[in-house]
C-alpha positions as CSV (number, residue, x, y, z in Angstrom):
1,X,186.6,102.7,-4.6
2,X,189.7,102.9,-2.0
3,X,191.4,105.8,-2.0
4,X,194.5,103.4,-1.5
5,X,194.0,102.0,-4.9
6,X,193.2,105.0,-6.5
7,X,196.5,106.2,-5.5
8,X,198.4,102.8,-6.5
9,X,196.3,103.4,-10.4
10,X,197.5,107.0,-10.6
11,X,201.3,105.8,-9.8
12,X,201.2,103.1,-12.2
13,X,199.7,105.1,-15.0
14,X,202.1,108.0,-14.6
15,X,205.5,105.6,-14.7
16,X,203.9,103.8,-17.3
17,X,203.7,107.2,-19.1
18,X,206.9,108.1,-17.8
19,X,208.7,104.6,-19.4
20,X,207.6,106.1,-22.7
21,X,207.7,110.1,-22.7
22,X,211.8,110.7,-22.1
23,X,211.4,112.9,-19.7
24,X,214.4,115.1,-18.0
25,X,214.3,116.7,-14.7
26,X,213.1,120.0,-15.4
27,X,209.9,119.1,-17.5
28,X,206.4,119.7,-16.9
29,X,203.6,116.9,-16.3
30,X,200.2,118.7,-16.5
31,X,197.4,116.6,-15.2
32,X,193.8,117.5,-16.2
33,X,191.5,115.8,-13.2
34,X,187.9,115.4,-12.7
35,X,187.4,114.4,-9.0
36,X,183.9,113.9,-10.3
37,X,184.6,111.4,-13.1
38,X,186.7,109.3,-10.9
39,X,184.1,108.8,-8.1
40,X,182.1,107.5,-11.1
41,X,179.7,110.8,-11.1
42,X,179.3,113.8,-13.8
43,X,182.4,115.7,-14.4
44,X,181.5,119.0,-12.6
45,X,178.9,117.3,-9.7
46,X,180.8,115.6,-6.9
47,X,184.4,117.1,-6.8
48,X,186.2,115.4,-3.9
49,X,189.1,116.3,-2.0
50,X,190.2,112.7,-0.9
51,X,190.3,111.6,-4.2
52,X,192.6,114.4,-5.4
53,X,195.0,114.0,-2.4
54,X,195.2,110.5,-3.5
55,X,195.3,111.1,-7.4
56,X,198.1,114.0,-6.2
57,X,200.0,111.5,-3.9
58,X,200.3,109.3,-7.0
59,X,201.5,111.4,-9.4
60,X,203.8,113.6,-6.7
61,X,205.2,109.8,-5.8
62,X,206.3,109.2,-8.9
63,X,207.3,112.3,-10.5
64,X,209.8,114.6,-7.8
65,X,212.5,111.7,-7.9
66,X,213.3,112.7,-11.6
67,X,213.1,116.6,-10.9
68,X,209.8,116.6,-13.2
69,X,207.5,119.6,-11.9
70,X,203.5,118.6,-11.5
71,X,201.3,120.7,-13.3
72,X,197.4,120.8,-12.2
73,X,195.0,121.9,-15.2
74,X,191.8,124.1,-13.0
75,X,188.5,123.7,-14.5
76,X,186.6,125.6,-16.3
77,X,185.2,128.0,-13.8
78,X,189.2,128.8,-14.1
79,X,189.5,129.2,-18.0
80,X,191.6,125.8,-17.0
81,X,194.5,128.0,-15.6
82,X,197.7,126.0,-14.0
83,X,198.7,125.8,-10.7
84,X,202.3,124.9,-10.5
85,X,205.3,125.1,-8.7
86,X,207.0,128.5,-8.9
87,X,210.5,127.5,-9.5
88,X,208.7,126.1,-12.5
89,X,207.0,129.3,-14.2
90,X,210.1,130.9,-13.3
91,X,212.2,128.2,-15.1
92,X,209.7,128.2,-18.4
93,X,208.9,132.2,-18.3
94,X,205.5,131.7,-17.2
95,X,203.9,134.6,-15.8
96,X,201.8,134.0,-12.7
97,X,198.6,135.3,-12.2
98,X,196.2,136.1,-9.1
99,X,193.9,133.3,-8.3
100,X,193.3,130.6,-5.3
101,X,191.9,127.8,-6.5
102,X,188.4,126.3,-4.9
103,X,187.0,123.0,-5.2
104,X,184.3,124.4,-7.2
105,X,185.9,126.8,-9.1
106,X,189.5,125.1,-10.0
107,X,188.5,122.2,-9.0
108,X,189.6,119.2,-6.3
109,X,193.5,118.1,-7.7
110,X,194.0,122.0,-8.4
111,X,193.0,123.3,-4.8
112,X,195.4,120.1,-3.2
113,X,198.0,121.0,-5.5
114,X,197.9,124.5,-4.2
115,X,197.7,123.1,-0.9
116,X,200.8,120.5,-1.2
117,X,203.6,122.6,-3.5
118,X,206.2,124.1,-1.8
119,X,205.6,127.6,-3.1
120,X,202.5,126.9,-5.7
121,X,201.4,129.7,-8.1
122,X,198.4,130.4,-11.1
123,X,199.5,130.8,-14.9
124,X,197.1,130.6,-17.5
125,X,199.2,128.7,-20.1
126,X,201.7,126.3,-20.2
127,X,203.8,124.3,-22.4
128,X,203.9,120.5,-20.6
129,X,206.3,117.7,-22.1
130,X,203.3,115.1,-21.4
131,X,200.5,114.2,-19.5
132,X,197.6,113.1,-18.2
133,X,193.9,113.5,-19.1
134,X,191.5,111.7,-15.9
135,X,187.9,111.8,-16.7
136,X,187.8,114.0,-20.2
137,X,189.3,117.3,-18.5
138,X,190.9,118.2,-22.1
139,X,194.8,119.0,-21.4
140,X,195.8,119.6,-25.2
141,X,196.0,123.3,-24.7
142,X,198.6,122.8,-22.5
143,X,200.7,120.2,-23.6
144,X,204.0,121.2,-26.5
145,X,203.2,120.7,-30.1
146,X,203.7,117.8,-31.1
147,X,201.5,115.7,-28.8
148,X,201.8,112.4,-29.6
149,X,199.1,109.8,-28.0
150,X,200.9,107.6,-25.4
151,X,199.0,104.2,-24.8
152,X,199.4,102.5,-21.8
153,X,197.8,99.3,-19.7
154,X,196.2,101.3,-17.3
155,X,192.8,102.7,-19.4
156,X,190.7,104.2,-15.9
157,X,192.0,105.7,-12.5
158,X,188.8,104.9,-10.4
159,X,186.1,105.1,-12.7
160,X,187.3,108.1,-15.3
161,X,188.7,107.2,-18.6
162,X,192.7,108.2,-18.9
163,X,194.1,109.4,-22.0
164,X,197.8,110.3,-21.9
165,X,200.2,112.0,-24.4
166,X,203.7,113.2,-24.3
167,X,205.7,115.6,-27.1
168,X,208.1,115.0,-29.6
169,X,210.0,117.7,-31.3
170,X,208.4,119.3,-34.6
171,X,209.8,117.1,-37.9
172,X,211.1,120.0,-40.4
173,X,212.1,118.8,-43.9
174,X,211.1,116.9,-46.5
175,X,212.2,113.5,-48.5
176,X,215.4,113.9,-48.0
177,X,215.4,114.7,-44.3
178,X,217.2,112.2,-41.6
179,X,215.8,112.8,-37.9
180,X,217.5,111.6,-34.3
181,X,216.0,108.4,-33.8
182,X,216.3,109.1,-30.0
183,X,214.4,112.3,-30.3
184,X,211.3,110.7,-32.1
């Protein structure tokens, strides 16, 4: 697959997600990506670093006009740490930890996310507004409760299965509650 048109999928699958989650400048988009899955391989056996600059290009594209900080999801050889921005952690009271990610142990779109922030840094947990999963990378620990499934046109970036979600705020109550209909 072109690397063009793995770009022009990731952009249209994160304003699709976008058109849906409300999203303010200020919130986090966490991205779980398997390199691997994408190139149509095993998650885990042919991590590629053209694909996640394009995957990253994408998603950067689309998300720093609205102010919305990237988040990269590491792999498991990384106990799927975050690499993000460190006006970011500072903003959310995330505490950074020490760790470079590789290609093979953080993964491909981790170790170009380190490489392309402006001043990128490691946390182990975050708390993302929405997001993407490529390739079954598993992003629920890091995404607000409530995650809410968002479905979208776009169902594969290259050859990986996408699954996306943003957060709504808890419902607290009980039959005689009334939410904010723009907060749902």
């Amino acid at each position: 697959m072109e690397l063009k048109e793995i770009e022009q999928q990731t952009r249209q699958a994160v304003s699709q997600v976008l058109e849906q989650a409300k999203l303010k400048m200020g919130d986090v988009f966490v991205i779980g990506c398997s390199t691997s899955e994408v190139g149509g391989e095993k998650i885990g056996s042919a991590s590629s670093m053209d694909i996640a600059g394009a995957i990253y290009r994408g998603a950067h594209a689309v998300l720093e006009p609205h102010g919305i900080f990237l988040a990269a999801q590491c792999c498991e050889h990384l106990n799927r740490a975050i690499i993000i921005e460190s006006q970011a952690a500072q903003d959310c009271g995330y505490e950074p930890v020490n760790v470079l990610p590789q290609p093979k142990a953080g993964g491909s779109f981790a170790t170009t996310c380190w490489q392309n922030f402006a001043e990128p840094v490691a946390v182990e947990h975050i708390r993302a507004n929405a997001g993407m999963d490529i390739g079954g990378t598993l992003i629920g620990m890091h995404l607000k409760e409530v995650a809410v499934p968002v479905r979208i046109a776009q169902k594969k970036i290259g050859e990986a299965s996408l699954i996306c979600a943003r957060t709504r705020l808890k419902f607290i109550g009980g039959v005689r509650a009334h939410y904010q209909e723009d907060a749902l």
